[in-house]
VOBA-1610 file (N, C-alpha, C; in pm, whole numbers, padded with zeros to 5 digits, always signed):
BEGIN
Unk+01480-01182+00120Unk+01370-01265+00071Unk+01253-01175+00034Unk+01189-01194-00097Unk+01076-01107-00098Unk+00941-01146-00069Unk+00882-01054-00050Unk+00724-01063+00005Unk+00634-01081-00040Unk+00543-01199-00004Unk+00466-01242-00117Unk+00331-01139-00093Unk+00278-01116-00200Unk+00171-01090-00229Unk+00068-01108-00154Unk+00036-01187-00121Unk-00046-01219+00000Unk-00037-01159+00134Unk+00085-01174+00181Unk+00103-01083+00304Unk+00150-00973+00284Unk+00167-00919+00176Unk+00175-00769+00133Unk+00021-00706+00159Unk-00039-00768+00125Unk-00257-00697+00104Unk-00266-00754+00256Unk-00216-00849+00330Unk-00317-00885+00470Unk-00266-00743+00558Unk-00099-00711+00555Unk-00040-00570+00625Unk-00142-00483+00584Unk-00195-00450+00490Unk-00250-00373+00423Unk-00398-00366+00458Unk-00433-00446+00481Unk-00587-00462+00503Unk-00603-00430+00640Unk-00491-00508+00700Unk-00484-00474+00860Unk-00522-00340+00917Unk-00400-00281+00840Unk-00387-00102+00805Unk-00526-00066+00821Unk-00570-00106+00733Unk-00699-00010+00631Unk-00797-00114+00656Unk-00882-00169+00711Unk-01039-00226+00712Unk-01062-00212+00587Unk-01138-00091+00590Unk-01252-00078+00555Unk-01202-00038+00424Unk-01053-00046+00329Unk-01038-00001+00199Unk-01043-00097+00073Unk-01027-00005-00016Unk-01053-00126-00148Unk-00907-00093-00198Unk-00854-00206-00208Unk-00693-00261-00191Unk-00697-00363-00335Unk-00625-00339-00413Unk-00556-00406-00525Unk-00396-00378-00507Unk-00327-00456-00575Unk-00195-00513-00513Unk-00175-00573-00660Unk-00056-00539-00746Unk-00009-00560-00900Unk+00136-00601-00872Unk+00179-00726-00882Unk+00364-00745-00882Unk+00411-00666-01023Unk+00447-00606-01029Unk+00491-00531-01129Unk+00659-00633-01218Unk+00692-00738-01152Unk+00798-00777-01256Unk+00809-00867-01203Unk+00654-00938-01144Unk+00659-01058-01164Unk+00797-01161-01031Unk+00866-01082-00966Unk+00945-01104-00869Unk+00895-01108-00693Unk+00768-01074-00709Unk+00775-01025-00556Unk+00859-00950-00454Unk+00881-00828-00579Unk+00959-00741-00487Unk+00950-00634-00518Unk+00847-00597-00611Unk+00772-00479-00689Unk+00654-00513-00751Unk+00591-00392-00627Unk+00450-00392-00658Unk+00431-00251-00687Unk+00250-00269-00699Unk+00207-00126-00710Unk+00099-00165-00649Unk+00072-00089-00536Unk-00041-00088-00444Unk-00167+00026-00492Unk-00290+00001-00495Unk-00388+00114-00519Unk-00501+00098-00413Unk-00495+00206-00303Unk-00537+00191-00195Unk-00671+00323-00186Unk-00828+00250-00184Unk-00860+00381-00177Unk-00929+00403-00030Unk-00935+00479+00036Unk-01012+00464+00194Unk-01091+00576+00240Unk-01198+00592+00311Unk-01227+00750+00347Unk-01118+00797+00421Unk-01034+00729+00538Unk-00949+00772+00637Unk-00845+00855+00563Unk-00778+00892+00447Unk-00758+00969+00398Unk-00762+01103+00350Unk-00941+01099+00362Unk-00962+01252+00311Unk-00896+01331+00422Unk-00909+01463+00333Unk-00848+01555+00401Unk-00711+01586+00426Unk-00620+01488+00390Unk-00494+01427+00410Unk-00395+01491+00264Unk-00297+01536+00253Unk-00233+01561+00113Unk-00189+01408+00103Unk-00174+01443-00012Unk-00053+01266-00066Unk+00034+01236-00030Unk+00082+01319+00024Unk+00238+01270+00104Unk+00199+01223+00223Unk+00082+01253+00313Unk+00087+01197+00491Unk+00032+01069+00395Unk-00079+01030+00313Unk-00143+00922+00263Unk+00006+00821+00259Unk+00045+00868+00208Unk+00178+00784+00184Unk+00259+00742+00307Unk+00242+00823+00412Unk+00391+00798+00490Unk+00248+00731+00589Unk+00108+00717+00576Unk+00031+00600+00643Unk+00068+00479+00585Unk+00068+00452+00483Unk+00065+00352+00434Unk+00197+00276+00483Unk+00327+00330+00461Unk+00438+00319+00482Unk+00477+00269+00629Unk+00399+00380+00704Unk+00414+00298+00858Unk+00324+00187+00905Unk+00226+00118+00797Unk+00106+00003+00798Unk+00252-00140+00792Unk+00310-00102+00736Unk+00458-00172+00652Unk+00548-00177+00710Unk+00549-00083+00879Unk+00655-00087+00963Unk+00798-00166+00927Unk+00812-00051+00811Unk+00978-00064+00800Unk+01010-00184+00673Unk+00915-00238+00622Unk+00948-00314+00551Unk+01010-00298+00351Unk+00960-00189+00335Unk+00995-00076+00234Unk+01136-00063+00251Unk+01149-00112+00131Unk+01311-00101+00102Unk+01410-00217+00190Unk+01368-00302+00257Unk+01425-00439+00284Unk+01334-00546+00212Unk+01258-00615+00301Unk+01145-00688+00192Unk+01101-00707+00129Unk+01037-00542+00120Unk+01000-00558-00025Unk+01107-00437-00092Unk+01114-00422-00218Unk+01230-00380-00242Unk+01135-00234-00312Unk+01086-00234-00355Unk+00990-00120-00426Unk+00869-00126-00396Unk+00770-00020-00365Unk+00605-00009-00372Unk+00595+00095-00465Unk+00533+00102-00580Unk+00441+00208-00635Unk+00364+00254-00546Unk+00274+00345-00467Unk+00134+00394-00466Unk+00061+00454-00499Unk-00074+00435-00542Unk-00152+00580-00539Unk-00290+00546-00429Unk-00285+00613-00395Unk-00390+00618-00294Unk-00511+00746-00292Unk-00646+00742-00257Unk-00717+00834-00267Unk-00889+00813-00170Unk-00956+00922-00187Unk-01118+00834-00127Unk-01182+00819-00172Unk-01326+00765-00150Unk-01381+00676-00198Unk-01413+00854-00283Unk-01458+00800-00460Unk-01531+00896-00564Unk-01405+01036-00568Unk-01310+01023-00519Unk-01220+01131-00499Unk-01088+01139-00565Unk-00988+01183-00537Unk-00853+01240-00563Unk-00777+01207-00407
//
C-alpha cells in the first residue's frame, strides 16, 4: 500500500522540527516522491550521513511503502 503524502511530511517533520520540508509525488501514485529537506542539523554533515538521517526518520519504510524517495537535502543559505 502506498504512503500518502501526508504522513510522508508528518515522519518528516517529526524527524526534523525545525526544517523547511516540501514533499513532490513525482507520478502522481504515492509511491514516488521527491523530498527537499533543508535544516541547520545537517551542517557539517556530507550528503550521504544527511541521507542515511533522513532514511532512519522513515525507519525502514524506503523501499516497502514507499517505493522510491528522491532527496536533496542541505542548510539553511547553504549546500
Amino acid at each position: 500500500m502506498p504512503m500518502a503524502q501526508a504522513q510522508l511530511e508528518a515522519e518528516l517533520r517529526a524527524a526534523f522540527p525545525h526544517a523547511q520540508i516540501t514533499i513532490e509525488d513525482l507520478a502522481g501514485d504515492g509511491d514516488h516522491y521527491k523530498a527537499r529537506i533543508v535544516d541547520e542539523a545537517f551542517r557539517g554533515m556530507p550528503r550521504v550521513r544527511q541521507h542515511q538521517l533522513v532514511y532512519a526518520a522513515l525507519k525502514g519504510k524506503v523501499g516497502g511503502e514507499l517505493h522510491a524517495l528522491a532527496l536533496e537535502t542541505s542548510t539553511p543559505g547553504g549546500a
